[in-house]
C-alpha positions in Angstrom: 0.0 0.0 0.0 1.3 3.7 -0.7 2.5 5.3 1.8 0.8 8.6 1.9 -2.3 6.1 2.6 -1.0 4.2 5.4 -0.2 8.0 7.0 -3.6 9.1 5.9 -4.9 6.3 8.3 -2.6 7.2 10.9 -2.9 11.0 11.5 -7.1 10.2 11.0 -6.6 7.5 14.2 -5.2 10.6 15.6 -7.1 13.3 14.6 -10.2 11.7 16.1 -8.3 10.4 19.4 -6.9 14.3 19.5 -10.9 15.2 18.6 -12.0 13.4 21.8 -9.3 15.0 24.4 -10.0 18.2 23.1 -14.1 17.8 23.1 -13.4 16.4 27.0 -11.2 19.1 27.6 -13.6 22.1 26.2 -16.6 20.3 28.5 -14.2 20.0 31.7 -13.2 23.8 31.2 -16.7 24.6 31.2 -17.8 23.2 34.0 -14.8 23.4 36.3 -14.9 19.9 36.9 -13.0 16.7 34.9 -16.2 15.2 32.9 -16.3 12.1 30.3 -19.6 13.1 27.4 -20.5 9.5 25.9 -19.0 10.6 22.2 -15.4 10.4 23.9 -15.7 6.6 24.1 -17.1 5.9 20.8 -14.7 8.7 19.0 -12.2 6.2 20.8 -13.2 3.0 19.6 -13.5 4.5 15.7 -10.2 5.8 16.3 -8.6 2.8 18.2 -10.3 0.8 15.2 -7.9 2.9 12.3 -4.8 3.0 15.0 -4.7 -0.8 15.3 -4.9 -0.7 10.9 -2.3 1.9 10.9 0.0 -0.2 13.0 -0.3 -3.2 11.4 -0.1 -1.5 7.9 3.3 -0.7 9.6 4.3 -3.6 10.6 4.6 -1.1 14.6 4.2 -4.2 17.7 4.0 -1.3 20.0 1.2 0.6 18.3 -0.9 -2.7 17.9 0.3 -3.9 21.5 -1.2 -0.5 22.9 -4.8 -1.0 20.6 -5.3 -4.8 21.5 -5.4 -3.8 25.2 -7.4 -0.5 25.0 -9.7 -1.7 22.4 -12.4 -4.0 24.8 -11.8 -1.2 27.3 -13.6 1.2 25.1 -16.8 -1.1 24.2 -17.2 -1.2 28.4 -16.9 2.1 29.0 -19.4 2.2 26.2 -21.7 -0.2 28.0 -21.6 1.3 31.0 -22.3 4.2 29.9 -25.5 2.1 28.3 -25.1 3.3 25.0 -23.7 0.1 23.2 -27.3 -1.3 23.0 -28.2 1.7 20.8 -25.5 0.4 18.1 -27.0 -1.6 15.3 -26.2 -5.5 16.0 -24.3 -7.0 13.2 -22.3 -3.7 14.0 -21.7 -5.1 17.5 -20.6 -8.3 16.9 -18.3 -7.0 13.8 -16.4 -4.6 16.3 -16.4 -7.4 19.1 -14.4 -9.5 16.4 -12.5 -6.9 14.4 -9.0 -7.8 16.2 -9.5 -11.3 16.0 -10.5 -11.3 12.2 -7.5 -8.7 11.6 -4.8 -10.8 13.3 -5.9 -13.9 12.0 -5.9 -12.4 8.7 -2.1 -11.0 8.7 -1.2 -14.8 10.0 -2.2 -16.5 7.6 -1.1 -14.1 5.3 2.6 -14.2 6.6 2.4 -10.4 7.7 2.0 -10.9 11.0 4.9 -13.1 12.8 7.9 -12.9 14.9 10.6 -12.2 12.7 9.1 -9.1 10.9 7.7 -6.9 14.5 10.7 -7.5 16.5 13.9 -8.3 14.3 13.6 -5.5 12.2 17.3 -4.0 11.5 16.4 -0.2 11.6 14.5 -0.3 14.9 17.0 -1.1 17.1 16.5 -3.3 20.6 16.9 -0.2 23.0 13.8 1.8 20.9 11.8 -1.6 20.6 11.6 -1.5 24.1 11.2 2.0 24.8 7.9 1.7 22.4 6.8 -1.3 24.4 6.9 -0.2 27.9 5.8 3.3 26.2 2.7 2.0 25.0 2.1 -0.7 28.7 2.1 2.4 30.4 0.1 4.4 28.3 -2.9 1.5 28.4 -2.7 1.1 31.7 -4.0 4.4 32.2 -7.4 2.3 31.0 -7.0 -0.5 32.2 -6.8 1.9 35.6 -9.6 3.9 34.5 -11.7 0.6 34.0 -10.8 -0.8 37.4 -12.2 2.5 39.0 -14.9 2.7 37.1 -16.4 -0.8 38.0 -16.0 0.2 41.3 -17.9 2.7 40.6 -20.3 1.1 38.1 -19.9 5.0 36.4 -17.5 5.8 33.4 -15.1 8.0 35.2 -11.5 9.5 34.2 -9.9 9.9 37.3 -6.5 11.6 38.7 -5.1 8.7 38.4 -6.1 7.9 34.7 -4.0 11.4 33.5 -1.1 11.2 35.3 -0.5 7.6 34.1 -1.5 9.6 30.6 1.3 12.2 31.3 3.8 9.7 32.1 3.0 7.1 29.4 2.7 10.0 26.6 6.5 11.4 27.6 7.9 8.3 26.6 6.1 7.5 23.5 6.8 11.3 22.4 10.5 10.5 23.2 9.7 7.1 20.9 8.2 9.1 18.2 11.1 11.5 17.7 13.2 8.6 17.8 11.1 6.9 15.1 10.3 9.6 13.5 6.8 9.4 13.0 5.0 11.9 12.5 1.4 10.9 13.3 2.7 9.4 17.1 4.6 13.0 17.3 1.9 15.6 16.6 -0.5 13.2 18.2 1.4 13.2 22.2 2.4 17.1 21.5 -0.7 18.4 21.9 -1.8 15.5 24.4 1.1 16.2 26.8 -0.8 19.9 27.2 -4.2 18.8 27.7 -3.6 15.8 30.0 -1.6 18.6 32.3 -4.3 20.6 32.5 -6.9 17.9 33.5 -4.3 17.1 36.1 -4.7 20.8 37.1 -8.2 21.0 36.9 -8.6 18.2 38.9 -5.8 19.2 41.9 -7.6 22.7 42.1 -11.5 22.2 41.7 -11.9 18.3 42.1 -13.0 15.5 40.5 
């Protein structure tokens, strides 16, 4: 595939993930107070949907390591949020399989194996793991936000949920200069700014 396509992909992933912190952000600002609207979570399952395409287009383990994770996290934030019963059915069960179908798909079609996402000479070791932890950090800031949540049974984003953000985006901007990519750079520059300011937000008016 060209490669002005498999960027197109990549920067629309982020345009919509960058859509959805700024959309939170403009509701938080307004009401003084950290709040989630239900389009953030199904902005982020579109976007996760084009991320996970974009990194396997690129042959990126990290960027499909970070999707795989996040990806169910989305639908239950969705469901709890009872708004995934209102999404047509054969819709439903396409997204609940989409991963499955994609990386059985690259498998058996000898894109997807060992060789290819981690012995590739011009990624060295050092940045393959960089990217890794990079994007493990980054998730857990959902898998985090879905712990507390449950507890809740509410679709929160808590304190916790952006400093993990602030931590995990550091690193994968540092991975994104080093791998230079443009879509994971623009993407955690203007990220690194609005996950401060909800850590702000939060320290000064509450959750």
């Amino acid at each position: 595939m060209k490669t002005w396509i498999v960027y197109a992909i990549g920067f629309l992933a982020q345009l919509l993930f960058s859509s959805r912190i700024v959309l939170q952000w403009i509701i938080s600002e307004k009401h003084k107070k950290v709040l989630t609207p239900n389009l953030f979570w199904k902005i982020s399952l579109a976007a996760s949907v084009l991320l996970f395409i974009y990194g396997y287009l690129r042959d990126d383990f990290p960027i499909m390591l970070g999707q795989v994770i996040t990806y169910y996290i989305y639908i239950r934030n969705i469901q709890l949020e009872h708004e995934w019963e209102k999404i047509h059915k054969w819709l439903r069960i396409f997204l609940y399989l989409f991963p499955t179908i994609i990386l059985i798909y690259g498998y058996n079609n000898n894109i997807i194996n060992r060789e290819i996402l981690f012995n590739k000479e011009h990624i060295p070791t050092f940045l393959m793991i960089l990217g890794v932890v990079a994007q493990v950090l980054f998730t857990l800031r959902f898998v985090y936000q879905w712990i507390y949540s449950e507890r809740r049974k509410e679709s929160m984003l808590p304190l916790g949920f952006w400093v993990i953000s602030l931590a995990g985006s550091s690193l994968i901007f540092i991975y994104a200069i080093f791998r230079k990519d443009p879509v994971l750079f623009l993407a955690h520059l203007s990220g690194l700014t609005i996950y401060s300011r909800n850590i702000y937000i939060l320290k000064r008016y509450g959750a």
